[in-house]
Structures are given as structure tokens and as C-alpha cells.
C-alpha positions as CSV (number, residue, x, y, z in Angstrom):
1,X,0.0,0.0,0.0
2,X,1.2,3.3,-0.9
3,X,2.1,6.2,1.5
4,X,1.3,10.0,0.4
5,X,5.1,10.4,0.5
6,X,5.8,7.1,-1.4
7,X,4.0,9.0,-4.7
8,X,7.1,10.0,-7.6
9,X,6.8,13.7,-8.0
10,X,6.3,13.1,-11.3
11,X,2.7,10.5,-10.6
12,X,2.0,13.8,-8.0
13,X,2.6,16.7,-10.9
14,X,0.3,15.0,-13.3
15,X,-2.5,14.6,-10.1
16,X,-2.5,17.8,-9.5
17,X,-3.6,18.9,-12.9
18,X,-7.2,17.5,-12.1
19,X,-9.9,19.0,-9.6
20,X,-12.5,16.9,-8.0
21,X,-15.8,17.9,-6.9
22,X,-16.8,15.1,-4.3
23,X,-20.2,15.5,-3.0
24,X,-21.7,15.4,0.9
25,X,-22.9,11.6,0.9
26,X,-24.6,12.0,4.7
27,X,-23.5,8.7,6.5
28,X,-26.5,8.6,8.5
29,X,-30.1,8.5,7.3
30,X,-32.5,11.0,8.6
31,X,-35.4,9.1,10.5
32,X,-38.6,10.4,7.9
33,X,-35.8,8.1,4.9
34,X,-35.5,5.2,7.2
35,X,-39.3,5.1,7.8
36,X,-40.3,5.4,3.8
37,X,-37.3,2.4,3.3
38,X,-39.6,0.3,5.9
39,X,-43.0,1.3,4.7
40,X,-41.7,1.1,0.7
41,X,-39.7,-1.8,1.4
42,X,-40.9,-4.7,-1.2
43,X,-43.1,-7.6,1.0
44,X,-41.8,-11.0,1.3
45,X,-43.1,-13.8,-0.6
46,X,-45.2,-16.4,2.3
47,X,-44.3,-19.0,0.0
48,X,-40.4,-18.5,-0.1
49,X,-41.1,-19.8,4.3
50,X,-42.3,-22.8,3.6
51,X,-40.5,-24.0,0.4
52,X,-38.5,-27.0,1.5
53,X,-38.0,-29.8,-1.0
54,X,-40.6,-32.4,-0.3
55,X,-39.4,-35.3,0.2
56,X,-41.5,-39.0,0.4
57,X,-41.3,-39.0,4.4
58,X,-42.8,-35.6,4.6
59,X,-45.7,-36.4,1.9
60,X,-46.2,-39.9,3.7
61,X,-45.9,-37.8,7.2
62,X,-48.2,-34.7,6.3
63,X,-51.4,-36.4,7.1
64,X,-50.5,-37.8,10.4
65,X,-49.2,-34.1,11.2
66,X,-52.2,-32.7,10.4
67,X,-54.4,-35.0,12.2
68,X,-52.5,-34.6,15.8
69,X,-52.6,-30.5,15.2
70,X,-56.5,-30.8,14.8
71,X,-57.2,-32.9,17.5
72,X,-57.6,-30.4,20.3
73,X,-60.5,-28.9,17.9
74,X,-62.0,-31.9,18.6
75,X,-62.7,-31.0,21.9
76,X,-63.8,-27.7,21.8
């Protein structure tokens, strides 16, 4: 990595010849742009939670699942 006092006078001459305009990038977002990035922010597919490959155990296994989870309705 190069020092500022490493650079040939020549390199340093020729760098000098150009002037540039950097702009004020503000490091922090005010509060009103984080709340528009949350409200704005593109909603997550439901799908992409539950896509798993499916493999035979779960298919064979799905409606024994389903059956225990609705047995306390039973009893309502």
C-alpha cells in the first residue's frame, strides 16, 4: 500500500492537474428516509417460508401431522 510520500513527483505533478468535486454523501439516514425504506420496502413472498424440498417422508408424514394439530378442535 502506498504512503502519500511514497507517490514520484512526477505521478504527483500530473494529479494535481485534475480538480474533483466530491459531493456530501450523509452517512447517517435521517429518520422520515428510514421510515419510507420500511413502509416502501418490497413484502416477502409467504411462500419462499415454507418452500422445502418435499421429500416421500414428509408427503407420507403430512397427514398424520395434520391430524395430531387438529385434535384439540375436537374438543372444543
Amino acid at each position: 500500500m502506498m504512503n502519500k510520500h511514497d507517490i514520484p513527483d512526477e505521478l504527483k505533478q500530473k494529479l494535481d492537474e485534475f480538480e474533483v468535486d466530491v459531493p456530501d454523501i450523509p452517512l447517517k439516514k435521517s429518520l422520515s428516509q428510514r421510515i419510507a425504506n420500511w413502509l416502501y420496502a418490497p413484502a416477502k413472498n409467504p411462500v419462499d417460508l415454507i418452500s422445502k424440498q418435499w421429500t416421500p417422508l414428509t408427503i407420507a408424514l403430512l397427514p398424520m401431522i395434520i391430524l395430531l394439530c387438529s385434535i384439540p378442535l375436537l374438543f372444543i
